[in-house]
VOPAGU-2260 file (C-alpha; in pm, 1 decimal, decimal comma):
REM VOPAGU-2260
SITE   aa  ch    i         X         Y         Z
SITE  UNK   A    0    7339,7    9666,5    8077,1
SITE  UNK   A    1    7499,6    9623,3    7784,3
SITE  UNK   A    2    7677,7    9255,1    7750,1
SITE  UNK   A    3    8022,5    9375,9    7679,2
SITE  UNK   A    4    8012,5    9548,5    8034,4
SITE  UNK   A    5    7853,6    9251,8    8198,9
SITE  UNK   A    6    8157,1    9037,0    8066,7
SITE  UNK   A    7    8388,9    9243,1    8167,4
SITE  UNK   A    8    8262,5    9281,6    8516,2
SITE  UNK   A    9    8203,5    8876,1    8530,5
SITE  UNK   A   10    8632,0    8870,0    8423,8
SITE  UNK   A   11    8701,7    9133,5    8699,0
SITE  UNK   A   12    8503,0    8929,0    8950,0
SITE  UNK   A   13    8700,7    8627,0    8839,7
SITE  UNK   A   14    9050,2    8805,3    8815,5
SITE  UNK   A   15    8970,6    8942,1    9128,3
SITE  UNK   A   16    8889,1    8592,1    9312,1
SITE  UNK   A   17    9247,1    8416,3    9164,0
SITE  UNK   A   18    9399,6    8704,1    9307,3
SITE  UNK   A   19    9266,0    8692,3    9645,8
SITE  UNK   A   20    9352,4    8295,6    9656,4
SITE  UNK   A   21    9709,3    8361,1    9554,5
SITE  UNK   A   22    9724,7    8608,5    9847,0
SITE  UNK   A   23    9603,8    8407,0   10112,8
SITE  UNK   A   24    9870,4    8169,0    9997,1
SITE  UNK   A   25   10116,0    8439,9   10001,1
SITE  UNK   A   26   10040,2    8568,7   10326,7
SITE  UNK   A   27   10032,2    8191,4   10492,7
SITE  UNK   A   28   10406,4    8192,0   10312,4
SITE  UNK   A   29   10453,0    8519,4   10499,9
SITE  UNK   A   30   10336,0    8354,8   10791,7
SITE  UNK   A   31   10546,6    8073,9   10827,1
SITE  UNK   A   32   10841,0    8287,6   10754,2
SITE  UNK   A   33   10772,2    8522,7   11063,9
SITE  UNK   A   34   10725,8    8247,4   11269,5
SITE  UNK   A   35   11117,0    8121,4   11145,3
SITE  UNK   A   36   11217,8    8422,3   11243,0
SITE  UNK   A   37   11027,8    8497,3   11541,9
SITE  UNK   A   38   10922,4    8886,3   11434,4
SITE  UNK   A   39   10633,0    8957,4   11632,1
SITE  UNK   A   40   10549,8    9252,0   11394,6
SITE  UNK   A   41   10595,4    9028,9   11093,8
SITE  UNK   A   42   10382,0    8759,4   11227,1
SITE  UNK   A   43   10105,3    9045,3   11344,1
SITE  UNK   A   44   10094,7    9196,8   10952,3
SITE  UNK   A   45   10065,7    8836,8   10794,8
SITE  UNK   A   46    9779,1    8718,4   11065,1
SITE  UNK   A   47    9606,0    9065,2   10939,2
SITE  UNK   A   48    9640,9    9017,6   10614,9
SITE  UNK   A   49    9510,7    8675,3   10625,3
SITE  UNK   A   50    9179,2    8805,7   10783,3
SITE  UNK   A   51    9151,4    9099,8   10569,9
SITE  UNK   A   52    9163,8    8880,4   10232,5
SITE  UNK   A   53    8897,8    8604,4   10394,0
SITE  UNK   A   54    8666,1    8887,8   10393,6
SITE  UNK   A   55    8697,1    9045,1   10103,1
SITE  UNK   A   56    8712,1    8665,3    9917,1
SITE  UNK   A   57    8416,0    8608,3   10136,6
SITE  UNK   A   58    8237,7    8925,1    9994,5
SITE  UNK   A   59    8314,9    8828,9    9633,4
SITE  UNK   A   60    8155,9    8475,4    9662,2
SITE  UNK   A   61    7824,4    8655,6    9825,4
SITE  UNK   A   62    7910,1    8639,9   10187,7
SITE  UNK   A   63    7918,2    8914,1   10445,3
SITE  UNK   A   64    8165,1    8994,2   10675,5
SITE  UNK   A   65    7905,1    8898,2   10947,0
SITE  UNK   A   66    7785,7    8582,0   10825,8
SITE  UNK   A   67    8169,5    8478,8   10817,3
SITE  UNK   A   68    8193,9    8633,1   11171,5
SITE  UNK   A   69    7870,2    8444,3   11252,9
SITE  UNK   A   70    7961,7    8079,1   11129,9
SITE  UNK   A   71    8278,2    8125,1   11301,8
SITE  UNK   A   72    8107,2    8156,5   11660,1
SITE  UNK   A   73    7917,9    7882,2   11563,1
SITE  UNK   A   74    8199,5    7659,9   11471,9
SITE  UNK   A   75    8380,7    7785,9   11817,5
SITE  UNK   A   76    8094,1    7686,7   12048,9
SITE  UNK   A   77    8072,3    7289,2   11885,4
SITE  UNK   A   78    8458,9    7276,4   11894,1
SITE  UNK   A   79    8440,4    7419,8   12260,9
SITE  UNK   A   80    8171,1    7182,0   12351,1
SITE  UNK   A   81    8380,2    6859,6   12203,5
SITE  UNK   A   82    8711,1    6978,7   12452,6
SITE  UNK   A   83    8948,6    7105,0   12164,9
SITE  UNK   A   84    9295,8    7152,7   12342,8
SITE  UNK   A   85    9316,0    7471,0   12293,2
SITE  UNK   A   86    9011,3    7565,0   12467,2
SITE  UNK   A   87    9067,1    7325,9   12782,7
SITE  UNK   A   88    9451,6    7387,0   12804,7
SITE  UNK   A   89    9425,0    7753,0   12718,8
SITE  UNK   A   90    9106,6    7909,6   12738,8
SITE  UNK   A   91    9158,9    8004,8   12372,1
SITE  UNK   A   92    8848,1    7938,6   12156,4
SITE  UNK   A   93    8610,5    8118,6   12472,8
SITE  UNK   A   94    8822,4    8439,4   12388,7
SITE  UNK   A   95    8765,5    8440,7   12022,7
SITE  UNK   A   96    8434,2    8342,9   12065,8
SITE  UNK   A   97    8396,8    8696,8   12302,8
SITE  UNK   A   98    8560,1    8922,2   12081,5
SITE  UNK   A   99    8380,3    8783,9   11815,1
SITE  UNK   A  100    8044,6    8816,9   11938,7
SITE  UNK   A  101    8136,6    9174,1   12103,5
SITE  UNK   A  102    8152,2    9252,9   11734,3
């Protein structure tokens, strides 16, 4: 491969991975507004696009969609195990856990 192409694929890559940072801080931004306003829709769309731009930032720095999904179980079952609030008050980290591993 020629070098000019490699550089310009290494600058994509790069352009690529500022972008995705600035939209996970756009879509937090998002996030917080839907909660001030209570739109359930609004708050769905920002919660989705925050997942959909951890995985494709995920697959730019060399990680899968499954090994994400994978460390995440992990990282539920110690927090589970330690009695985070939200699992003992609301059962919440057990169903993530499930619909991650149904995966």
């Amino acid at each position: 491969m020629p070098t000019f192409r490699r550089d310009m694929d290494i600058g994509r890559q790069v352009k690529l991975v500022e972008w995705l940072k600035l939209e996970l801080l756009d879509q937090v931004s998002s996030l917080f507004r839907a909660f001030h306003t209570g739109a359930e829709g609004l708050i769905a769309d920002s919660l989705s696009g925050l997942l959909i731009s951890v995985y494709i930032l995920a697959r730019r720095v060399g990680l899968s969609p499954g090994e994400i999904d994978r460390r995440a179980v992990e990282k539920l079952e110690k927090t589970r195990q330690i009695g985070h609030e939200a699992e003992t008050w609301f059962g919440d980290l057990g169903v993530v856990e499930n619909h991650l591993r149904g995966r």
